[in-house]
N, C-alpha and C positions, 0 to 999 in steps of 0.2 A: 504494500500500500504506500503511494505517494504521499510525505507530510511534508506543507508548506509552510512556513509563518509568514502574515504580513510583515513586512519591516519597515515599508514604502517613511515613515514618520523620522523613523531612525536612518535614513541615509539622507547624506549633507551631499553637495557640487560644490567643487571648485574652477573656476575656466583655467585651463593651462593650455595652452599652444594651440587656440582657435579650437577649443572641444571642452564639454563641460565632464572633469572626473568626477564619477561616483567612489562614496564611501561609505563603509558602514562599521562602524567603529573603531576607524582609522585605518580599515582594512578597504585597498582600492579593489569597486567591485566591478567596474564595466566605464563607458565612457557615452557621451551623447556627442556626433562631431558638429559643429557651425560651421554656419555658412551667413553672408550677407542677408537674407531674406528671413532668417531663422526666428531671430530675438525681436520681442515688440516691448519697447525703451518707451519709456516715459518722456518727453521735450525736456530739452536740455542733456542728454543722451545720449551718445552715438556707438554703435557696434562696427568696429573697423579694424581689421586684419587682426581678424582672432581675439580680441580686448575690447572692453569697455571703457568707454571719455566719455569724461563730463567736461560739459561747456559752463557750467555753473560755477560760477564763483562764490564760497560760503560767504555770508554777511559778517563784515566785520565786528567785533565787540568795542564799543566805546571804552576806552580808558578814563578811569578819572583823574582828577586834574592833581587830586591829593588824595594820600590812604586814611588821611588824617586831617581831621577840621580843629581851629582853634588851636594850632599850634605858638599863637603869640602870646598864649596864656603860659607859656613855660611848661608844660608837665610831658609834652614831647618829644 
């Protein structure tokens, strides 16, 4: 008798050289190859020789101007 488990939950991808590796528990179980037409990206996204680019630039964080207010009272 054939016994299967689902695993589908427990295997992760990683894209290496234009092809997404399958894993299941750190053990490589098979591959999925890419091609241009393959991967549907989100805007700002682009799938281009085998990798993923982002055109997005994260939003910068404001600096503040000081870590500390009232330093002319001395205790700084």
């Amino acid at each position: 008798m054939d016994r299967h488990q689902k695993i589908t939950s427990e295997v992760v991808g990683k894209i290496k050289n234009g092809k997404v590796v399958l894993y299941h528990h750190g053990k490589t179980i098979g591959h999925i190859p890419l091609d241009e037409k393959l991967p549907h990206l989100e805007e700002g996204y682009q799938f281009k020789n085998g990798d993923i680019h982002s055109s997005l630039i994260p939003p910068s964080q404001p600096s503040p101007d000081s870590y500390v207010s009232d330093c002319d009272l001395g205790w700084c």
